[in-house]
C-alpha positions in Angstrom: 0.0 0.0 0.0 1.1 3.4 -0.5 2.9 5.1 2.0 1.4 9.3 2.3 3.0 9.8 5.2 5.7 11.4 4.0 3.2 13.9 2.7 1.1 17.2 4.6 -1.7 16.3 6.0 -3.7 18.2 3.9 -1.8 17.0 0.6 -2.5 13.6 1.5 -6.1 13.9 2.1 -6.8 15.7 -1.2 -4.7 13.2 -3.1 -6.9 10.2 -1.3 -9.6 12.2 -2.0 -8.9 12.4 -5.5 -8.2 8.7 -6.2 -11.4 7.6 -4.7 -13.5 10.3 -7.3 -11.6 8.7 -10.0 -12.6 5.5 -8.8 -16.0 5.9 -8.5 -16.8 7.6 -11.4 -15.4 4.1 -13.0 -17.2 2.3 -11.9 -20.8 4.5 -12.2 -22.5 4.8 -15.4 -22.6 8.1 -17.7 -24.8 10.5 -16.4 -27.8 11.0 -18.7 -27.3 13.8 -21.3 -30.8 15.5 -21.8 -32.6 14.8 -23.6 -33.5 11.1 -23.2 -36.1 8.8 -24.1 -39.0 7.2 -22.2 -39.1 4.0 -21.6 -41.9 3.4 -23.8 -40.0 5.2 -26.6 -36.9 2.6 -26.4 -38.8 -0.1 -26.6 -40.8 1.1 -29.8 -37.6 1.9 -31.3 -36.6 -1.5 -30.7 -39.3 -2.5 -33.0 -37.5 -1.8 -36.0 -39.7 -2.6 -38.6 -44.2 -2.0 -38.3 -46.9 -1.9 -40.4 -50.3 0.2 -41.3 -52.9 -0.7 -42.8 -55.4 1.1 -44.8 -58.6 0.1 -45.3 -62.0 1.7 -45.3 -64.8 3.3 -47.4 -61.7 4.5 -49.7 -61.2 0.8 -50.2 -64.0 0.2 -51.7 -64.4 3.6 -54.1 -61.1 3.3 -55.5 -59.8 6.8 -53.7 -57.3 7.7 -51.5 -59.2 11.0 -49.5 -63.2 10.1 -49.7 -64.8 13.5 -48.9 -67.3 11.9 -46.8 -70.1 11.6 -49.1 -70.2 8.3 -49.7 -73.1 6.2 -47.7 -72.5 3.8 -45.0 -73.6 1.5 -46.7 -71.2 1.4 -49.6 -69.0 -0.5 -47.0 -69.5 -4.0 -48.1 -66.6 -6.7 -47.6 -68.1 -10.2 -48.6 -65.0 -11.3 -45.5 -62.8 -9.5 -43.7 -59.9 -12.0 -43.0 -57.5 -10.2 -39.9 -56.2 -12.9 -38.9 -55.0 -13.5 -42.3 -53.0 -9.6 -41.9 -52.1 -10.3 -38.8 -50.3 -13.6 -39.8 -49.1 -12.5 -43.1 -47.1 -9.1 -41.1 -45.9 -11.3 -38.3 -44.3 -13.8 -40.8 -43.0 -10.8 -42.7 -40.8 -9.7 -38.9 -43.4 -6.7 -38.4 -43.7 -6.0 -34.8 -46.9 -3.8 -34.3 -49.7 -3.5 -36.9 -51.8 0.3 -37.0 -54.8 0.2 -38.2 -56.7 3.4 -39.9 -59.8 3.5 -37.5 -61.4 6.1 -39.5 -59.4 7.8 -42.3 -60.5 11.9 -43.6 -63.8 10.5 -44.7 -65.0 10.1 -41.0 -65.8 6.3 -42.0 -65.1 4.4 -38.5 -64.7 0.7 -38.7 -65.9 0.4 -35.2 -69.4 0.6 -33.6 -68.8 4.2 -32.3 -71.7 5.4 -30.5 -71.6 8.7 -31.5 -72.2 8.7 -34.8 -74.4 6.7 -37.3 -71.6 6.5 -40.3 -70.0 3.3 -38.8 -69.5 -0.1 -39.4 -73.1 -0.8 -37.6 -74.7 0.8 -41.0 -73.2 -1.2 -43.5 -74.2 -4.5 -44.5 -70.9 -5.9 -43.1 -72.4 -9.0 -40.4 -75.4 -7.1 -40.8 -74.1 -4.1 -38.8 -72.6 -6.3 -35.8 -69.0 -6.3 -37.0 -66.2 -4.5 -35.6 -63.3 -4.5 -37.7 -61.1 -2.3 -34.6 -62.1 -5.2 -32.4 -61.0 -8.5 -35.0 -57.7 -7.3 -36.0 -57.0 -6.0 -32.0 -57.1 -9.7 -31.3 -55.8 -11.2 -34.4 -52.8 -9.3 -33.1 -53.0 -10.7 -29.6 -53.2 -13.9 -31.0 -49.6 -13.6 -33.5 -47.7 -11.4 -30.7 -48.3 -8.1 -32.7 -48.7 -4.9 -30.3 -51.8 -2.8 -31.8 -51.8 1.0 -32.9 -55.2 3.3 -34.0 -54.9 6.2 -36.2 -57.5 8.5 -35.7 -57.9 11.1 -38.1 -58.3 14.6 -36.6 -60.1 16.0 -39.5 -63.1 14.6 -40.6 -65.0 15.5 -44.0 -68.3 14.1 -43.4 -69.1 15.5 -40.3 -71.6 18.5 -40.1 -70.4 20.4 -37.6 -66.1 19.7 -38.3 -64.5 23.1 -37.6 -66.6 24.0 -34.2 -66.1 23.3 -30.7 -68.5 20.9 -30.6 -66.5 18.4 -33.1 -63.3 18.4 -30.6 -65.1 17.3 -28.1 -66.8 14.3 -30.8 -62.9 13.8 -31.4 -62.0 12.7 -28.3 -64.9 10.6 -27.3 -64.3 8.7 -30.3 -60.5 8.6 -28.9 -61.8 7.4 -25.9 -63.6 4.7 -27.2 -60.2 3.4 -28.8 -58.5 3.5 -26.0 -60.9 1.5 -23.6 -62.9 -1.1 -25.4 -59.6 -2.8 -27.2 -57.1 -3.6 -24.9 -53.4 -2.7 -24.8 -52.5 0.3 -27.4 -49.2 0.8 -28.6 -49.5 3.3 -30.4 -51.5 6.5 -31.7 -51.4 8.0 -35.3 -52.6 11.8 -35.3 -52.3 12.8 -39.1 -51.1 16.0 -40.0 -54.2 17.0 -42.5 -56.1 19.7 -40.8 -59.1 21.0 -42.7 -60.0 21.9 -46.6 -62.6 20.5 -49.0 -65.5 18.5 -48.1 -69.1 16.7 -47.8 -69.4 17.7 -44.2 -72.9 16.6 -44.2 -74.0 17.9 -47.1 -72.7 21.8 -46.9 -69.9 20.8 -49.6 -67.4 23.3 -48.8 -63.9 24.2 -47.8 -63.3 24.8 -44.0 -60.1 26.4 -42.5 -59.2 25.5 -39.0 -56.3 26.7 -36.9 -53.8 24.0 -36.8 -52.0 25.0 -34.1 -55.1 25.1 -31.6 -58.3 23.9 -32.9 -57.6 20.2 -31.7 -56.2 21.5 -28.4 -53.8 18.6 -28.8 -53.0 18.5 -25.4 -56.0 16.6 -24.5 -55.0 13.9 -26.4 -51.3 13.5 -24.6 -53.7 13.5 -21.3 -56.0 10.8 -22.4 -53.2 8.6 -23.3 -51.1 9.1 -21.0 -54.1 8.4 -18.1 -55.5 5.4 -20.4 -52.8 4.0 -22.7 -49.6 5.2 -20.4 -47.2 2.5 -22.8 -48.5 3.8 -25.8 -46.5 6.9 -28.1 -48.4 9.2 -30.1 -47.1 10.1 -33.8 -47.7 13.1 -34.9 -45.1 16.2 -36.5 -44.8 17.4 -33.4 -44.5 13.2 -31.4 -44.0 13.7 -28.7 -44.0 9.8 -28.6 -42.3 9.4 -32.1 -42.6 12.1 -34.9 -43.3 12.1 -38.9 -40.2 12.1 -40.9 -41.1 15.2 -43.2 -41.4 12.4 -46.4 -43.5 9.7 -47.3 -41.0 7.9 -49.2 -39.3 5.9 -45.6 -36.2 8.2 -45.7 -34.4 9.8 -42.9 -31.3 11.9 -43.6 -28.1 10.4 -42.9 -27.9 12.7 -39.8 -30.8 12.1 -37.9 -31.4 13.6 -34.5 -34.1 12.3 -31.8 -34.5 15.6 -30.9 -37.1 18.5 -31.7 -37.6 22.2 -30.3 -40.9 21.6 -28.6 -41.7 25.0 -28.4 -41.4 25.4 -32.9 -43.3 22.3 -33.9 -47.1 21.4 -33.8 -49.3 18.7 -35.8 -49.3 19.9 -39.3 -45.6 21.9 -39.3 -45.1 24.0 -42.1 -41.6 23.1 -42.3 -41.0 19.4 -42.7 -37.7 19.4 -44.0 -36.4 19.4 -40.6 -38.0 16.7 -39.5 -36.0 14.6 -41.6 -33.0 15.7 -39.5 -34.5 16.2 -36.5 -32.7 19.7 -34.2 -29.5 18.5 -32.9 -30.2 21.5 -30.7 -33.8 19.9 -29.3 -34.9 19.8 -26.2 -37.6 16.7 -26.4 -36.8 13.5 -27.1 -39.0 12.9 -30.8 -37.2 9.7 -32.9 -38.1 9.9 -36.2 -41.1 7.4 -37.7 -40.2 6.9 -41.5 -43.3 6.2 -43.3 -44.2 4.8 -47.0 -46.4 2.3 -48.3 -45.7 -0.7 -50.4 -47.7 0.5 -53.3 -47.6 3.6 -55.0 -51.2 4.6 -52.8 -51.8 4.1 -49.1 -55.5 2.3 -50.1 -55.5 -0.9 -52.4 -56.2 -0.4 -55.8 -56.1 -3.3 -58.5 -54.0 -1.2 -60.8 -51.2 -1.4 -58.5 -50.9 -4.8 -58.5 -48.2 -4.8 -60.7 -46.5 -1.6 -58.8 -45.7 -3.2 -55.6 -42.3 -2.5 -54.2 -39.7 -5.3 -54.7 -37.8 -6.6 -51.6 -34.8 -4.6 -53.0 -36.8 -1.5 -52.9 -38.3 -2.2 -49.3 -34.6 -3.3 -48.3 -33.4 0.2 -49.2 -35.5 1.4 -47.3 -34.7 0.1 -44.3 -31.2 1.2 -44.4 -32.4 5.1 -45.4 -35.1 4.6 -41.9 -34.0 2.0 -39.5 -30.1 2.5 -40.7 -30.1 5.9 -39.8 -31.2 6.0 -36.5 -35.5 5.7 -36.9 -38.4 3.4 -37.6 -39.6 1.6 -40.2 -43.1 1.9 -40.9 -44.9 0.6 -44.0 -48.3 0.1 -45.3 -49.6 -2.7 -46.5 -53.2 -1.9 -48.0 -55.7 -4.8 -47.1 -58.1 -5.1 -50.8 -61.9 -5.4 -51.1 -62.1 -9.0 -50.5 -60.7 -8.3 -47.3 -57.5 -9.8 -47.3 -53.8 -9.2 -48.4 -53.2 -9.6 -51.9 -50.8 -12.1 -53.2 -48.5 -9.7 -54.4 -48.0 -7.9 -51.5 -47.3 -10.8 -49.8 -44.5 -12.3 -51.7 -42.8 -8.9 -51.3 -42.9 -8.7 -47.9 -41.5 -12.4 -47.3 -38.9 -11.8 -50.1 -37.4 -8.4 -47.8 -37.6 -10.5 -44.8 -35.1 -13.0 -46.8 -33.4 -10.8 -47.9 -33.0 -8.7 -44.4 -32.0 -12.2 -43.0 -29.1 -12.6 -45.6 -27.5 -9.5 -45.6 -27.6 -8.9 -42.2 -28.6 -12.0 -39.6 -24.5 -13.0 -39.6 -22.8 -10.5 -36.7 -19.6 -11.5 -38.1 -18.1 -9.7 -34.6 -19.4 -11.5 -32.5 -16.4 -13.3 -30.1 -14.1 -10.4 -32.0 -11.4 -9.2 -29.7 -11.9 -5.4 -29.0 -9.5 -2.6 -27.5 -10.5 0.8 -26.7 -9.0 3.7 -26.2 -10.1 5.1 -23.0 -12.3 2.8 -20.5 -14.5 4.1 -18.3 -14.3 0.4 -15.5 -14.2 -3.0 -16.4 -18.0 -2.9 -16.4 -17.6 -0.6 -19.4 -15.4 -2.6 -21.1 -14.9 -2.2 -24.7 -15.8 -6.3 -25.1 -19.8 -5.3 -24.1 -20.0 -3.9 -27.7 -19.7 -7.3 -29.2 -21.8 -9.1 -26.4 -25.2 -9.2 -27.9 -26.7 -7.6 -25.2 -28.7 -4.3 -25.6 -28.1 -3.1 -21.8 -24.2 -3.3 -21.6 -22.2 -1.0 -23.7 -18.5 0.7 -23.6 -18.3 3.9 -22.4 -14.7 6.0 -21.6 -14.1 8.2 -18.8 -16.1 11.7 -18.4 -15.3 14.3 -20.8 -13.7 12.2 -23.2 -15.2 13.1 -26.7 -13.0 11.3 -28.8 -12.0 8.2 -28.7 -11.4 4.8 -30.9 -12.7 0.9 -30.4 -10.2 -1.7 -32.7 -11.6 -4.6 -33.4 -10.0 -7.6 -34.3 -11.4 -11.3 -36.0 -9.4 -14.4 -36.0 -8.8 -14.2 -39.7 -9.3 -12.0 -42.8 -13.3 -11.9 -43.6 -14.8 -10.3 -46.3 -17.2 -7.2 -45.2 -19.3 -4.7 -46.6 -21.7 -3.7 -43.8 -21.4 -2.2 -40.5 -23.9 -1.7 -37.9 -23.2 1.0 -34.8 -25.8 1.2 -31.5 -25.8 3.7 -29.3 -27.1 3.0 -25.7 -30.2 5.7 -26.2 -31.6 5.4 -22.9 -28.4 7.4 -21.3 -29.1 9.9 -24.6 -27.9 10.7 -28.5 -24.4 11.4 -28.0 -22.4 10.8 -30.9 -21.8 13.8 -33.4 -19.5 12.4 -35.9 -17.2 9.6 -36.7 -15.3 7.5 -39.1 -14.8 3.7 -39.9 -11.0 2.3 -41.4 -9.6 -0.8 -41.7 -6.1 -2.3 -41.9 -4.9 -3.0 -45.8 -1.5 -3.7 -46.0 -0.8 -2.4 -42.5 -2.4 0.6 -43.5 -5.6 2.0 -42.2 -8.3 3.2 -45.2 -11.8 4.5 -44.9 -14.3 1.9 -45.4 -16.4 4.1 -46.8 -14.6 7.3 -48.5 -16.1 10.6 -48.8 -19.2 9.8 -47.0 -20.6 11.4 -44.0 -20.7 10.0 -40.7 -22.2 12.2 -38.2 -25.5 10.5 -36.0 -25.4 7.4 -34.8 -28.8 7.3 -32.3 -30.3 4.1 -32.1 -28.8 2.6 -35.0 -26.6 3.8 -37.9 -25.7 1.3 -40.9 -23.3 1.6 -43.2 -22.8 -0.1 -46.6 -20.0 0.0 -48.6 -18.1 -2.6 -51.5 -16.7 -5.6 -50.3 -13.2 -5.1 -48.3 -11.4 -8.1 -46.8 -9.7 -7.6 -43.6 -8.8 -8.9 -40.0 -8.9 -5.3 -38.4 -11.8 -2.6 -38.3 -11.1 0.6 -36.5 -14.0 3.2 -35.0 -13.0 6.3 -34.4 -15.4 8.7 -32.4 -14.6 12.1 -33.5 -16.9 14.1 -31.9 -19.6 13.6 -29.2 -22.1 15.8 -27.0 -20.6 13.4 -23.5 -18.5 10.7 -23.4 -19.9 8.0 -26.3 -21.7 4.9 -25.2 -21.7 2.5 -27.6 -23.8 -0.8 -26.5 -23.4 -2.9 -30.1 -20.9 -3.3 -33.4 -21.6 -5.0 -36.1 -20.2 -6.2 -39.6 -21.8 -8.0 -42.3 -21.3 -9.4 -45.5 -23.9 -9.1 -47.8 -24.6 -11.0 -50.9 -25.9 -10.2 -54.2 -28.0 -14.2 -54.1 -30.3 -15.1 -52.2 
């Protein structure tokens, strides 16, 4: 042991004081860097992948906005077969399924009591079905967590655009949020007001997007009756639109947003797409697109239907860069999934398996930098598990992780994780590996800023026994909870 006495009193005591600091700030995790998510929000980011599905009076008019005109009665399945959805997403690695409720047409698909343009007036099981109710437990039933979307505007209803309608708003939101069990999830659509039937006054009606839906009372309700459930909408503040409907985030993608600037129906949705690395809410990014060229089925699409290439690129430009995957897939008028669709869906789950269900690190031997304790150890980023992750010392913003495989493997993916639940931390970094006893970028001339939740790179094939990450920048000391590489081939 050392010997202070030699040392003033005083000298000594600061010194001791000193090591035991440094010791236990080894040995404690990062303090959180505001702003973080909920609970609730890590585990829907942990989804990954989800799926919508439209289907209503539009499905059976061949439109994508009814106006509301349309009677009840035009509703008129032969079979609706949710249990077939519900099996087909699951197979297809969907986690949670959202169902349009009642799209811009004011159409619900659910006995709602407070209006007679429901299900219960259309010959569908002679007004006793309840389409909200079948697919809520075909879900149960195939381990898929349930969302509603709820459309705030409504273009059948007499009286949209008073006070009165707000207050139909959320009893209908209440009604979804008590008779189907667990919700995961609420969809309020950025639309707000123009052109419509509204019971028969066929005109255009302005509303004031900012306040009319006094929003607010729709964080309460959920939060009082649906407290695991996030609610999407420009403005989250559960998850957020990503400014597109194409799937795309940008390759810097920030879970953060200025609460204070952005409401449902933003005027500026190009920074969505980014997110505002100076944000004070935590808002991931919900990348949205459906696997047709419509959100509703129409026959003429049958030949349009995204390949699994297509739907595989978009999972790297939505779950790759640090949000979530969500794509539609339109149910038809015979109730069920069309074939198409289907083979689609199973072929990007193949393909999502091939190019990246190998972690060719796992067992790899990785040194760090800078360590924060052993409990932080640079090894917990090849572990497999999502709740142990390096992290160096406080106030270390750059640092590198050198990873090294038994023998030379070809490469030409590269997965980073950041441990979100301590915050988005990462700013910018870079990826080489050892040629020759050289280091080269994997990826030359492309920008590596975000990280978030998950950031995946792809570049050509490079063959190598060394892979270097260098953090360049960060907002507190990096924690990085997972690395992976890849190999990706061309064949199925």
């Amino acid at each position: 042991m050392t010997n202070y006495r030699h040392l003033g009193w005083l000298t000594a005591a600061l010194l001791l004081s000193a090591i035991r600091i440094d010791a236990g700030d080894r040995t404690k995790a990062p303090p959180p860097i505001a702003p973080v998510p909920a609970s609730n929000q890590v585990e829907w980011q942990q989804r990954e992948t989800i799926a919508f599905i439209h289907f209503g009076m539009n499905t059976f008019h061949n439109l994508e906005w009814g106006d509301g005109s349309a009677p009840a009665s035009d509703f008129r399945p032969s079979a609706i077969d949710c249990e077939q959805w519900a099996r087909v997403l699951s197979e297809a690695g969907m986690k949670e399924v959202i169902l349009t409720c009642k799209h811009h047409d004011g159409f619900c698909l659910w006995p709602s009591q407070f209006t007679d343009y429901t299900i219960a007036h259309s010959p569908y099981k002679n007004g006793r079905g309840d389409v909200v109710k079948e697919l809520s437990e075909a879900c149960r039933k195939y381990g898929l967590k349930f969302g509603v979307y709820l459309s705030p505007w409504d273009r059948h209803q007499a009286f949209y655009g008073s006070p009165a309608y707000v207050d139909y708003y959320y009893s209908q939101l209440h009604e979804l949020l008590t008779r189907y069990g667990d919700i995961y999830e609420v969809w309020l659509d950025g639309a707000n007001g123009g052109d419509g039937y509204y019971g028969g006054a066929r005109e255009k009606r302005t509303i004031d997007r900012r306040t009319y839906y006094h929003f607010d009372r729709a964080r309460q309700m959920v939060s009082a009756l649906q407290p695991h459930a996030v609610i999407f909408s420009d403005a989250g503040p559960g998850c957020r639109w990503v400014g597109n409907e194409r799937g795309y985030a940008d390759a810097t993608n920030w879970s953060f947003l200025r609460s204070k600037d952005v409401y449902v129906g933003y005027d500026r949705a190009e920074e969505l797409t980014t997110g505002h690395p100076d944000g004070d809410a935590w808002v991931p990014a919900e990348c949205d697109v459906s696997i047709r060229p419509g959100w509703f089925y129409h026959a003429l699409e049958d030949s349009l239907v995204k390949s699994p290439d297509e739907l595989m690129e978009i999972y790297y430009r939505s779950v790759g860069r640090n949000g979530l995957m969500l794509l539609n897939v339109p149910a038809g008028p015979d109730g069920r999934i069309h074939d198409a669709d289907i083979r689609s869906l199973m072929g990007f789950r193949a393909r999502l398996k091939a190019e990246l269900g190998h972690n060719l690190l796992r067992g790899a031997s990785v040194k760090a930098s800078d360590v924060r304790g052993d409990q932080f150890a640079a090894a917990r980023t090849v572990d497999g598990q999502y709740d142990s992750y390096w992290a160096p010392r406080d106030g270390v913003t750059r640092a590198t992780l050198t990873l090294t495989l038994p023998q030379a493997t070809a490469i030409n993916r590269l997965m980073l994780q950041e441990f979100i639940p301590l915050g988005q931390r990462v700013r910018r970094f870079h990826v080489d590996y050892q040629l020759n006893g050289r280091w080269v970028p994997v990826n030359p001339g492309e920008a590596t800023t975000t990280v978030g939740y998950k950031r995946l790179l792809r570049f050509p094939t490079i063959r190598t026994r060394r892979l270097r990450i260098t953090i360049d920048d960060a907002r507190a000391c990096p924690c990085i909870n997972e690395i992976g590489a890849f190999m990706a081939s061309d064949k199925l």
